[in-house]
C-alpha positions, 0 to 999 in steps of 0.5 A: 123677831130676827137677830141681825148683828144684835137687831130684832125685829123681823123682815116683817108680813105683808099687810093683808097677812098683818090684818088676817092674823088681827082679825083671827086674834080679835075673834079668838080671844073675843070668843074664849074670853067672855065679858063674864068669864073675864069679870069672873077671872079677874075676881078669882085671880086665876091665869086662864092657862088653858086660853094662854097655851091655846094662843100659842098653839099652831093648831089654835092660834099660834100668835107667837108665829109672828114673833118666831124668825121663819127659819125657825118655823115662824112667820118673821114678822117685825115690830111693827106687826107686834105693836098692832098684835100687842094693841088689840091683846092690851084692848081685851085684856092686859093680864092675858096679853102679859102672859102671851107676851112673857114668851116672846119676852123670854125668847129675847136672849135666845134671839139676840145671844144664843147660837144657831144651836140653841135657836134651832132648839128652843125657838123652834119649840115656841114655834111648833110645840106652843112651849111657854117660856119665862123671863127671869131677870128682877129679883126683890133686890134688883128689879130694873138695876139688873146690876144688882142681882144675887142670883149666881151660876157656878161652874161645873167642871170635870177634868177641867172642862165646863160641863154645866152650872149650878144656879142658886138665887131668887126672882121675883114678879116673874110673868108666867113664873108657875105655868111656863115650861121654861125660863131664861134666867139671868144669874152672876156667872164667874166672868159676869151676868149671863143667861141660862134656859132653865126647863121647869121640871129642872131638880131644885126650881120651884115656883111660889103661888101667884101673887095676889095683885091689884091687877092684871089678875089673869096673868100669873105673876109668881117668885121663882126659887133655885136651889142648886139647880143644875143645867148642862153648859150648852143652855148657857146661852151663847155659850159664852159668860159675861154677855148677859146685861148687853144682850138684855138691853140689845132689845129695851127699844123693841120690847119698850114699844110692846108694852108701850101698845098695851097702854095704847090698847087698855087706854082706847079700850077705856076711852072707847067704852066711856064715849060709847056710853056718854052717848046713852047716859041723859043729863040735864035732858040731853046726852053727857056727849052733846055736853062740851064740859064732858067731852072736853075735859074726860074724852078730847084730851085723852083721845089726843095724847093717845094718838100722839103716843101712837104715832110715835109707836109706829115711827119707833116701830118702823124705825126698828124695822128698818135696822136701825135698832141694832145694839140698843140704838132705839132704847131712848125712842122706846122709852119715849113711846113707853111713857107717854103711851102708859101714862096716857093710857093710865090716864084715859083709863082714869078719866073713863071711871070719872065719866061713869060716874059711880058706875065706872067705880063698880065691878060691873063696868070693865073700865074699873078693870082696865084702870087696875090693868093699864097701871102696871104698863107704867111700871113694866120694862122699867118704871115712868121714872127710870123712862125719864131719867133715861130719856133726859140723859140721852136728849141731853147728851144731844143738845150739849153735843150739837151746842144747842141746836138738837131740838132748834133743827127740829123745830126748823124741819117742823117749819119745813113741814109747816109750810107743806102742810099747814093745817097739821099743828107743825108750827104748834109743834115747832114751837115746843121744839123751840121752847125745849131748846131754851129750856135745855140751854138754860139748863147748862148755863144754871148747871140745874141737871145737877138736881135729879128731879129737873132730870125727871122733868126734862124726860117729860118735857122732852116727850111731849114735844117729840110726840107732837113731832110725831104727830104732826109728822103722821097727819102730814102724811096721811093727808098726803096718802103716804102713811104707813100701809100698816099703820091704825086707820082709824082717823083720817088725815082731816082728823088726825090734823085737828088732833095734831094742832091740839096736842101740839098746843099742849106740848108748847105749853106743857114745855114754856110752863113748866121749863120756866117753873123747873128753871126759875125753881132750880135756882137760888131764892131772891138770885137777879139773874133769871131773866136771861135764862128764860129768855130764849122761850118763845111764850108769846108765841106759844100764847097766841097759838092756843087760839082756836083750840076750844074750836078744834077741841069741839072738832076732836069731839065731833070726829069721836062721835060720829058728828063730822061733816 
């Protein structure tokens, strides 16, 4: 991760480079992380603080290179390269994927506020020393409202000039809280939020015991505690106060997307060992995989929506790369691929548990795990909640700003797409576009934004429709050879276009339904008028285009099973 004009993201590593550092992730934790091991880890609550440090040692490991600029002694790479990092951590095990996250995590302000200074200092440590850093912002009165916090800096002067600070406060839910040997802590200086490094052998900070959690069990998750703890002023980072909250959100894009990666990988990883053993179980005389009311209901959808989640992973991610994350330009596009990454995973995690039936309820099977584990992807980096709020809040600005014709034009571009390409579900997608348009249009006439929880609804909306964009968009592309040389190639154009017209199926019905559920509801009993508010919603179209979808669904099944032709 590079800091250009307030960018992250780096110049990025090639691809053969990407795959090597894959590869040696995947055989590395694979070999220190046994499937007992992590079964005996996660039952004890113990962080493998030994198998943290070694995955941030060069001599080891060292995947925190990849997120270290190369005048720092890392590898420069860029976001793209972290969400498949992140992917195949989250797919062995999100506890220990947090723990390694925490760092690049901590290293943020560092990377987009500190001086060179300071980068030379304390990025260099990640990088040559293996040093384990903290974020220290949410405190039990304000975790995603950082505006909130007590947590203060006082100045220390002598002959008027500032020679330090005394920091006093509280953080909570603190990843790497107890085993970190730094912490970049957020506190109210004089002139306003600001961030410090703060060692942890630092006289007044002490660590809580690790909190006992529903999951994530080998990540150490621990209240920190300061009592006038008194650092030098040069690790105020970027020697200036008040900078704290722009520089926090200068990365929600980047870091929104990682732990949208981490639901992708927990929710593949569950899906994976569902299907895998559906393909052994016999009912009925046959395998529960040659069974369409399995298959349809506990595999196909979720394998869809997740891949529909991935795509706009790597647009955001590839977005970012290419600079156009500076300032928090990508926060809305990050909590878009957050909520429907997290929540898909937590989903696919939830249907895995149901397809083991009650095997999948046992501690024996890892997919009772992994549903603990991916829940907290949905609360990480703010919660599904604050996604949609922020997410409606943006989308809406667009469609008042454009008069309406925000999502109209994306629905025509969809068109455009369908007619290149017409077997990639983009007039399914269009469709949702469309349909989207109207709802928001509905919207502003009935001025219904005024009730929060239509503002919850059209963040939801909003997603499903611009991941069946994206989708739709990835099919085309991979058909055409002209995805991205980096991107999961798992599925092949063919595939991914079955995928892409039955998610974008969903999404146009997800949106006519539920607009017209959340419209009509917003408005007065018994009021004569809702008709014209609905009108603009195309739903006979949006009808007659779930024909086929039963047929497509049994090609998804078909492509997960190895039963393609």
């Amino acid at each position: 991760m590079t800091m250009v004009s307030g960018h992250v993201g780096g110049a990025g590593l090639d691809t053969d480079t990407l795959m090597m550092m894959l590869d040696a992730l995947d055989e590395f934790v694979g070999h220190e992380l046994t499937p007992q091991r992590q079964l005996d880890l996660d039952h004890e609550d113990v962080c493998p603080e030994d198998l943290v440090r070694a995955m941030s040692d060069p001599e080891h490991l060292g995947v925190q290179l990849v997120f270290i600029p190369e005048a720092f002694g890392g590898m420069d790479g860029g976001a793209f390269d972290s969400y498949r990092l992140c992917e195949v951590m989250g797919r062995h095990d999100i506890g220990l994927a947090t723990a390694v996250f925490a760092t690049f995590l901590g290293s943020d302000p560092i990377l987009v506020g500190a001086t060179d200074e300071q980068r030379e200092r304390w990025l260099r440590a990640i990088a040559e020393d293996g040093v384990v850093f903290a974020y220290g912002a949410t405190e039990p009165d304000a975790g995603s409202d950082l505006g909130s916090m007590k947590t203060t800096a006082a100045r220390i002067e002598e002959d008027g000039e500032i020679t330090g600070y005394r920091i006093n406060g509280r953080k909570q839910w603190i990843s790497n809280g107890s085993i970190a040997d730094m912490i970049t802590i957020l506190a109210m200086a004089p002139d306003g939020p600001s961030w410090f490094v703060v060692p942890n052998d630092t006289p007044g900070f002490a660590a809580a015991s690790p909190e006992d959690k529903h999951g994530i069990r080998l990540s150490n998750t621990a209240a920190l505690f300061l009592d006038d703890v008194e650092v030098p002023a040069d690790h105020l980072i970027g020697g200036v106060e008040g900078k704290g909250l722009v520089q926090a959100q200068q990365v929600f894009g980047y870091t929104r997307v990682m732990v949208a990666a981490f639901g992708l990988g927990g929710g593949w990883e569950a899906l994976d060992r569902a299907i895998e053993y559906s393909q052994e179980r016999q009912q009925g005389g046959a395998p529960l995989a040659e069974k369409q009311g399995f298959t349809h209901k506990l595999i196909v959808p979720h394998a869809v929506r997740l891949e529909a989640a991935r795509s706009y992973i790597e647009e955001s991610a590839d977005k970012i790369d290419r600079g156009l994350g500076e300032n928090g330009a990508m926060n809305t596009e990050g909590a878009i691929a957050k909520l429907m990454a997290t929540e898909a995973g937590n989903a696919a995690a939830d249907a895995a548990i149901q397809a083991h039936g009650g095997y999948g309820y046992t501690r024996e099977y890892v997919v009772e795990k992994i549903k603990r584990d991916v829940r907290i992807t949905t609360i990480y980096e703010g919660t599904s909640e604050i996604m949609e709020m922020t997410i409606a809040r943006d989308r809406w600005q667009h469609h008042l700003k454009t008069r309406g014709a925000y999502y109209r034009d994306r629905a025509a571009s969809l068109m455009q797409l369908h007619r290149e390409r017409p077997d990639v579900g983009a007039d399914t997608a269009a469709l949702a576009a469309d349909a989207l348009a109207a709802v928001l249009e509905a919207c502003r006439l009935a001025r219904l934004t005024r009730n929060q929880h239509v503002l919850f609804r059209l963040g939801e909306l909003i997603t499903s429709a611009e991941c069946a964009e994206a989708l739709a968009r990835r099919a085309a592309a991979t058909l055409a050879g002209d995805r991205h040389e980096k991107s999961h190639d798992r599925f092949d154009g063919s595939a991914l276009a079955v995928m892409s017209r039955v998610f974008g199926r969903e999404a146009a019905q997800k949106v006519g339904q539920e607009g017209v559920r959340w419209v009509a509801g917003s408005v007065d009993a018994g009021r004569a008028d809702i008709a014209p508010l609905l009108a603009g919603i195309p739903h006979d179209a949006i009808r007659t285009a779930q024909a086929g979808l039963l047929d497509d669904m049994d090609r998804v099944a078909d492509v997960l099973y190895g039963r393609a032709g």
